[in-house]
N, C-alpha and C positions, 0 to 999 in steps of 0.2 A: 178850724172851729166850726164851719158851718154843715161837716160831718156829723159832728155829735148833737144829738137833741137833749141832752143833759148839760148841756154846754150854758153856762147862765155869765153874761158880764157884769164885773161890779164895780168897777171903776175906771171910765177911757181917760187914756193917756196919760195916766198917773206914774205906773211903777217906771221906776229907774233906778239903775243901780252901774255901779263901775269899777272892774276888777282892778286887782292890782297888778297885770299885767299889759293896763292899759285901756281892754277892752271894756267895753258898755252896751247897753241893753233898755230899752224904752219902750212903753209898750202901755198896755192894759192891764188891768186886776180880774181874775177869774175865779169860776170853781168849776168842777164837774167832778162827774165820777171818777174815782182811781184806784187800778186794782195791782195788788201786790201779790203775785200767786197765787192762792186762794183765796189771799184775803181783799173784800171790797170796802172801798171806802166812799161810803154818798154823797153825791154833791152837795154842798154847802157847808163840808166839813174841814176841807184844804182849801184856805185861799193860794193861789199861782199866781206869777206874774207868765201874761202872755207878748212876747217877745216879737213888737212887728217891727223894729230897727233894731240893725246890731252894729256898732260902730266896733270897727277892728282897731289894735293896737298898731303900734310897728310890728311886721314881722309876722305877727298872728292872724293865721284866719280860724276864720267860725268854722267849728265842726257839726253843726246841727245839731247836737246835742240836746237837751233836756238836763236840768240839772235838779237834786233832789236834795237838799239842804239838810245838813243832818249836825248845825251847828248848835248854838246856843240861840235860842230864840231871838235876842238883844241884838241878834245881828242881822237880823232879816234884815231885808230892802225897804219892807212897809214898816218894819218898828222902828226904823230908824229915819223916816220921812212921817209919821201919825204915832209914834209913840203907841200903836194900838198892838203890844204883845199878847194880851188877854182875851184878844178877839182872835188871834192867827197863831195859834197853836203850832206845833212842828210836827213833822211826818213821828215822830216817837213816842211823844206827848198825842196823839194820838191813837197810835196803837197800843197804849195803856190805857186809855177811855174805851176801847173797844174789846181789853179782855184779852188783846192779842198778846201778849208781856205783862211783865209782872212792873217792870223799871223802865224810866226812861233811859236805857243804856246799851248797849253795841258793843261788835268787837268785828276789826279792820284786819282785813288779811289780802294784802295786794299779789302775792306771789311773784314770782319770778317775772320779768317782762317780757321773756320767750314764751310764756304757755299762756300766755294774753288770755287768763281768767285769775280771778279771784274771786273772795267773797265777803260780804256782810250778810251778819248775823245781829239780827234786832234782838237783843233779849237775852242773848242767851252766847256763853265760849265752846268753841271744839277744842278741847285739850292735843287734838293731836296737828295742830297747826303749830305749835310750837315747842323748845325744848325749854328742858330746866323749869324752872317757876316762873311765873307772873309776880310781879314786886310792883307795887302800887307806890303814886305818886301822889299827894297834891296838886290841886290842879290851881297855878301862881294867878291870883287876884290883881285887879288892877285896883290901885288906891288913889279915891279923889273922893278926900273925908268921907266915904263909905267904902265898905268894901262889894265890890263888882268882880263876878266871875262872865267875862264877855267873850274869851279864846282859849284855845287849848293851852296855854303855855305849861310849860313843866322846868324845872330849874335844868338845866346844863353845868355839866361842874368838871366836864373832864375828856380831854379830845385826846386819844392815842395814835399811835401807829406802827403796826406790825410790818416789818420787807426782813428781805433775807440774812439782815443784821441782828434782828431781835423785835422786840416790841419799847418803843420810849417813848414818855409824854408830850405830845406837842404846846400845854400847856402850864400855870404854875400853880400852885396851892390855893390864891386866892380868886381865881377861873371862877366865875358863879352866873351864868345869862339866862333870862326868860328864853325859853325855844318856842316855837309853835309848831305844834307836828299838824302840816295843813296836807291834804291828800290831795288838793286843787294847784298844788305848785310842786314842780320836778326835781328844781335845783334844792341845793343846800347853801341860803346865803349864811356866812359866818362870818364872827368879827373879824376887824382886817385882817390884825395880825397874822390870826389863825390862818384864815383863808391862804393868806399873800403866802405863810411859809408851805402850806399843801402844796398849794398852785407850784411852788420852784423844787418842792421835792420830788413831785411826780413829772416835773420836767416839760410843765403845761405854758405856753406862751400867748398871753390874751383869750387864755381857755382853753387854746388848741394844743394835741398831742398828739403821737403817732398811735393807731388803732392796736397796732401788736400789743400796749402797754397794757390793755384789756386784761392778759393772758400774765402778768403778774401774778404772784400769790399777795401782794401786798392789800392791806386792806385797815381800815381804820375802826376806834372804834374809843364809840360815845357812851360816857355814865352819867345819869341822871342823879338828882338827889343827895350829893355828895358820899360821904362812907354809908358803907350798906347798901347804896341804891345800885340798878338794874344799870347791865352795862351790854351795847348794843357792838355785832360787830357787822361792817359794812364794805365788803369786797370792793376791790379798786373794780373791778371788771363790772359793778352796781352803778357806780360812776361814770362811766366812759357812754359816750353814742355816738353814732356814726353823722358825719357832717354832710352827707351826699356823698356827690362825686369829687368834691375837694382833697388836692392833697397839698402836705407841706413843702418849702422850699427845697426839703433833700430830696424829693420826690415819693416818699411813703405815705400813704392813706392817712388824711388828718380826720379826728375823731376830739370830738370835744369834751370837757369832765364837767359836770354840773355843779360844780362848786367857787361861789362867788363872794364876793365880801359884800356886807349887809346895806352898808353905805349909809347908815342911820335909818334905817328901815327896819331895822331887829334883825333877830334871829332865827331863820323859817328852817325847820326840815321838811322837805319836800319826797314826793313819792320815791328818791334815789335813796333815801333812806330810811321810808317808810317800807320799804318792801322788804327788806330787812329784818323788819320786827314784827311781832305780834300786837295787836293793840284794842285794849279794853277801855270804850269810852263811858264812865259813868255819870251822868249830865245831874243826875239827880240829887249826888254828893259830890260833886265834883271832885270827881278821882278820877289818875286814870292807871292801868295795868299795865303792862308794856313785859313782853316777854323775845328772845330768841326767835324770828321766824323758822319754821322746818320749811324752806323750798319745794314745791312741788311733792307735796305728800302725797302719798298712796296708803294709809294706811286710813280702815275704817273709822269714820267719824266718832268722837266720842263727844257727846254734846253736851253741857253742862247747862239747863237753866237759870238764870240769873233770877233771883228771888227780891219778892220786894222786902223794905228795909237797907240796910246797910250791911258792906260788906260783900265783894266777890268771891266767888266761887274757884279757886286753886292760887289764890295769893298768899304767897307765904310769908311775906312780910309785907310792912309799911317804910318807907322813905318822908323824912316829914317836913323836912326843906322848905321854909317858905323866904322868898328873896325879899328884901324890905323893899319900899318903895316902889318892885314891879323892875328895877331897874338894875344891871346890870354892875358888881364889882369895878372898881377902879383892877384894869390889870393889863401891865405891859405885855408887848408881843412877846412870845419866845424867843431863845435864844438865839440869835442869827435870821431871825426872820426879817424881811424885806418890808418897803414901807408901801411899794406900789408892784403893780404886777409889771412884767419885763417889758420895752416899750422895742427892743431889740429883735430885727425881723429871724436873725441865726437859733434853729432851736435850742435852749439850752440841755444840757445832758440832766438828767433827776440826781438831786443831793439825795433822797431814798434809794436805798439798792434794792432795784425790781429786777435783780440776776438778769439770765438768759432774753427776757423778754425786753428789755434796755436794747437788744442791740441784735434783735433774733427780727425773720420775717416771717410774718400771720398774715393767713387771709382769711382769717376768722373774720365773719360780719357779725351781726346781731343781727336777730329776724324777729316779727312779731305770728302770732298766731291769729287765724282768722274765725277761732271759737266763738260760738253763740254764746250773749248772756242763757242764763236760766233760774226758773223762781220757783223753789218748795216749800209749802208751808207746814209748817209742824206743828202739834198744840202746846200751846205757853212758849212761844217762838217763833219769828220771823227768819229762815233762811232765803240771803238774795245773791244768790254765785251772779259775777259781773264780767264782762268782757272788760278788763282793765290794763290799758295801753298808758298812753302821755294824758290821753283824756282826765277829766276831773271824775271825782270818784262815783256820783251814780248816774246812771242815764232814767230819767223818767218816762213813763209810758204813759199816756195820759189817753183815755179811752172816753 
């Protein structure tokens, strides 16, 4: 900080804030300049928190990062210790004050984890990031005698799964959970049930699998909104990461799946499943889009400005789903599902038939790429391609 001579503090030792991975973050209140490609933003128009303690979780260490908030105001750090949201506007909500966008709204495009970029787009969709349509959602309010839109949640109604036998539902009819499609978490925690039967189909014990399983065609796959709504599909090989140098008792490369049971925590989908999809966050109407990811497109941008008013730009329909109370269908496990995950050190074999790859040997790894972020500014749009790994979704540059 004592780089910058735009650098103004506005509150020591105030901000604090604590993930939910554990870690935490204490520090001071700032402002200074911040530029986003071409676009500049004056000091004293983003309050920051300036980060001089970081306490790590289990497990976790600090990436040095910079994190760029691109949630619902309600959730900031300062609006939830000063109630002052009026005063601390979001990175979006202000580039609508400056003419940059027309909406407070975005759209998320993680890509592949091998080609370690992606992109956000303030303002505005590239149609060629994803197939099919865009089918909009509701975005599930939480109720506490008003109604409060504080997270992404969107209804969950329907978990499948496709292996060499067919595609059959891991779920039953009356299947209904708030999700939150959070881009700051990897895993996909699910209810038990669900989880506990993935976990023994794909043959995963305390998480862990053998790496070959990667090389499955099998792959899952999520519908929002009940009938009608937008249905996501999620390769097993999106799931799998490599655990280090670890391997299992038969001695094959153990790789672990990122899929967990909720444990009273909700329902999160995390970047294993966000990279999967296309995603249209509309904060202003609380909507959001959700389409097909295209992996590692090459095909010339076709960009769609997002206008103000209501209504996206290539949604073809609406899904109108709202869960009552915020909370979650009464609904047994499926059929044959497990009640906990195996406590048995022998691995078990997958109740899914993942063919060839069950029982074949890969030394397929998983690599990351060591690609530059990069920031283009466009008129009536914000484009901000990211270097997007395990990281949280945007890294700040604070100048």
């Amino acid at each position: 900080m004592t780089k910058s001579s735009t650098f103004d503090l506005i509150a020591a030792d105030v901000f604090n804030i604590t993930y939910g991975d554990g870690t935490s973050d204490t520090g001071d209140y700032f402002t200074d300049v911040v530029r986003l490609g071409q676009v500049t933003i004056d000091a004293g128009r983003l309050t920051m928190g300036l980060a001089t303690y970081t306490a790590n979780g289990p497990q976790v260490a600090n990436d040095g990062h910079g994190l760029l908030g691109v949630g619902y105001e309600i959730g900031e750090s300062i609006v939830q210790a000063a109630g002052a949201q009026s005063e601390t506007p979001a990175i979006y909500d202000i580039l609508v004050k400056l003419g940059v966008i027309n909406r407070a709204a975005y759209s998320l495009y993680l890509n592949d984890d091998k080609s370690g970029k992606g992109e956000v787009l303030f303002g505005a969709i590239d149609t060629t990031k994803y197939s099919g349509d865009l089918v909009s959602l509701p975005v599930q309010p939480m109720w506490d005698g008003v109604t409060n839109y504080t997270e992404f949640l969107v209804a969950l109604t329907a978990i499948s799964v496709t292996d060499d036998s067919g595609t059959r539902l891991l779920t039953d009819s009356t299947f209904a959970y708030p999700a939150l499609l959070d881009s700051g978490t990897v895993s996909q925690d699910l209810p038990a049930g669900v989880a506990d039967e993935i976990l023994k189909g794909f043959g995963a014990i305390q998480g862990a699998l053998p790496c070959e399983y990667r090389n499955s065609n099998a792959s899952l796959t999520y519908t929002f909104g009940g009938d009608g709504g937008p249905s996501i599909n999620v390769p097993l090989s999106a799931l799998i990461v490599d655990a280090g140098n670890a391997t299992l008792p038969d001695g094959r490369a153990e790789c672990q799946i990122l899929v967990t049971s909720e444990n009273g925590n909700g329902v999160i989908l995390g970047d294993s499943f966000l990279r999967s999809a296309y995603v249209v966050y509309d904060l202003e109407n609380n909507e959001i889009a959700i389409a097909q990811a295209v992996l590692d497109a090459t095909s010339t941008s076709n960009i769609l400005t997002i206008p103000s008013g209501t209504g996206l730009p290539g949604v073809s329909s609406t899904a109108t789903l709202i869960l009552s109370d915020n909370g979650a269908s009464a609904t047994a496990p499926p059929a044959g599902a497990t009640t906990a995950i195996p406590t048995e050190t022998t691995l078990p074999s997958p109740t899914f038939n993942l063919g060839s790859a069950a029982t074949a040997s890969a030394s397929s790894t998983s690599g990351s790429s060591s690609s530059r972020a990069s920031l283009t500014f466009v008129p009536g749009l914000l484009v901000m391609a990211l270097l997007l790994g395990s990281t949280p979704l945007l890294v700040a540059c604070i100048l």
